[in-house]
N, C-alpha and C positions, 0 to 999 in steps of 0.2 A: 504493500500500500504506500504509496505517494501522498506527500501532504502537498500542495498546492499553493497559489499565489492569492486566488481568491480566498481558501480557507483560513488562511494568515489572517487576513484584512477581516473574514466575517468573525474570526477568534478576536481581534482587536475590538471590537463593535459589543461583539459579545461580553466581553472582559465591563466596557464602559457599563452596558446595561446591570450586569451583576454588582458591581460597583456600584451604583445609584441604591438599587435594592437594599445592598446590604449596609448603606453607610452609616445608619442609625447605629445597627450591631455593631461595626468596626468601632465605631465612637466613643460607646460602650463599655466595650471589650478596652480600649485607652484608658478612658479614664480612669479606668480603675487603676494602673499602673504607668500611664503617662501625660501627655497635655491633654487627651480628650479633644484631639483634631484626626486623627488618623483616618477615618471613615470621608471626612470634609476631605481633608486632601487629596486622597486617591480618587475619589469622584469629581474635585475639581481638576486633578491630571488628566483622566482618560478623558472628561471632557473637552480639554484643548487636545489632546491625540486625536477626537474625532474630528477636529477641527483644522487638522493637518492632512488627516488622511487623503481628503479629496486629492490635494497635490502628489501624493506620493502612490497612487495604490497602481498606478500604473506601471511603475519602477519595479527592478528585482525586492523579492524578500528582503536581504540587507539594509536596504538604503530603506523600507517601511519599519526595520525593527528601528534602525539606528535614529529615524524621524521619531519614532515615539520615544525614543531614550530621551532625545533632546526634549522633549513637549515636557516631559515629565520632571526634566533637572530642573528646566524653567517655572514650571509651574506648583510642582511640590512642595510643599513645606516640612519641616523637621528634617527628619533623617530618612525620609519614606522617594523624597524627591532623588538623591544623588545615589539611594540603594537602587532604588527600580530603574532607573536611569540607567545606573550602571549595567544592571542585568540584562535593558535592552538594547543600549546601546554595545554590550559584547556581542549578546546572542547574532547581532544582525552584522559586527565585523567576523562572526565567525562562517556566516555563512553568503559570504557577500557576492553578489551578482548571482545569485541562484535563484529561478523561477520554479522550482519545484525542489519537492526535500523527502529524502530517503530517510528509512530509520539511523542508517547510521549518522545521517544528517543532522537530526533531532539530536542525536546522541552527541554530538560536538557543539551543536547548538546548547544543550541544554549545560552542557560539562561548562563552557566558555562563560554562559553569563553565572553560574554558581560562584565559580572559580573566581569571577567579577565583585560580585556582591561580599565573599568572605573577604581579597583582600582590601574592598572599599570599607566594609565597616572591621574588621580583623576580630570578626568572632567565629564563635566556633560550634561543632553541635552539645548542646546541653551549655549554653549562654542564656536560652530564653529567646530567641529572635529568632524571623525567617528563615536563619539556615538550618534550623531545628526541622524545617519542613522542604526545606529543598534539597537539602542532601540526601537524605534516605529516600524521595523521589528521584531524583537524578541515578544512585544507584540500582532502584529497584527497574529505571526506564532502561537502564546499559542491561541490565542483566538477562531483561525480557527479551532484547534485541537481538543481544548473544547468544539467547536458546533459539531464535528462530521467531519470536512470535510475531505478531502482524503491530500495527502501531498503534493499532485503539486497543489491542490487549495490553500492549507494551505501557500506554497513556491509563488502563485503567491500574494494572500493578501500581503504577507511578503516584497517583493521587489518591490511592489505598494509602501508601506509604505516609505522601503529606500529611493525608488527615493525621495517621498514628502520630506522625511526629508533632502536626499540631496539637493535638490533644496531649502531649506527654510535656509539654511546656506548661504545664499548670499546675502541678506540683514542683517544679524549680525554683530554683531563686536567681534571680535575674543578674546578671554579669557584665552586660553593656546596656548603654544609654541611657535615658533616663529612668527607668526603671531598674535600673541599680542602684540610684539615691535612696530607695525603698527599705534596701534590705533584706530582710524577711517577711514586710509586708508585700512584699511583691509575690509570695507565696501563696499557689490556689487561685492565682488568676491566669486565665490561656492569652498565650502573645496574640496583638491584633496585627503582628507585621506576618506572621507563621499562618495566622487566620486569613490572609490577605492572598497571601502566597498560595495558599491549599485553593481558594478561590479561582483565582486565575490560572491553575492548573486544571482544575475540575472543568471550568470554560474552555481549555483547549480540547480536554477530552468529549465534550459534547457537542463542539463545532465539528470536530472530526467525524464524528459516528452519525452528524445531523445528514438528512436526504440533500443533495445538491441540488 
């Protein structure tokens, strides 16, 4: 299975609408352990991402990942804008000038913007933060790939994995950002950046599997 140029652009679209959905719960899920913007900002990002898209959905994949890395540096606030950023603007120099993407594709895409995100914020798994949920989906997406399997099987192992790894940030205590001024109140809340991340995986894997 091939992912495509269109299904890029309709998982970007997709990402934006989940994002609006869920921005009350992301904000939520902050507060309790940070500014209590986190939900606002990721939905004020993907909406200047949709806002770029027009100009770019014609271009290779690359140059649409790397357009949303920017929307998102610019337009984010806290720590959410230069992590997602970075995640998009790797994943799209990783796979740049390509109008269509193989699993092993996915699989250098996905390695490239992880690899992005830990050395931009320099944490690690069991910090409490997004990489808590994109690492053990990045592994579990290589893994499925390297046995053979198809990419919606591969994407659904992948965001299995997320969720677990989101959800096991809730008993942690937090290690980076602001919610490590916390302490041990930071303990018994799930990260909204790991919650964010499992999000926007779950929209790739349903963009994929969705009728064209």
């Amino acid at each position: 299975m091939i992912v495509t140029k269109d299904q890029i652009v309709r998982w970007l679209r997709r990402v934006a609408d989940v994002l609006e959905e869920n921005k009350e719960y992301l904000t939520k899920l902050d507060a309790a352990i940070g500014d209590a913007d986190h939900g606002i900002n990721m939905d004020r990002g993907f909406k200047r991402v949709l806002g770029q898209l027009p100009k770019v959905e014609d271009k290779d994949i690359g140059s649409i990942l790397k357009t949303t890395g920017m929307a998102l540096i610019s337009s984010v606030g806290g720590a959410g804008g230069p992590l997602y950023g970075t995640l998009f603007m790797r994943a799209g120099m990783a796979v740049d000038g390509k109008q269509e993407l193989t699993p092993e594709d996915l699989v250098t895409l996905l390695r490239a913007a992880v690899d992005g995100v830990i050395q931009r914020g320099k944490a690690e798994v069991g910090d409490k933060t997004m990489v808590d949920a994109l690492v053990p989906a990045l592994q579990a997406f290589q893994k499925a790939v390297e046995a053979g399997e198809s990419v919606d099987i591969a994407l659904e192992r992948a965001v299995a994995a997320a969720e677990e790894g989101m959800k096991a940030t809730i008993p942690m205590l937090a290690k980076k950002g602001r919610a490590s001024y916390l302490g041990e109140r930071s303990i018994g809340h799930q990260d909204p950046g790991a919650t964010s991340s499992y999000l926007i995986l779950k929209a790739l894997l349903d963009t994929v599997r969705e009728a064209p």
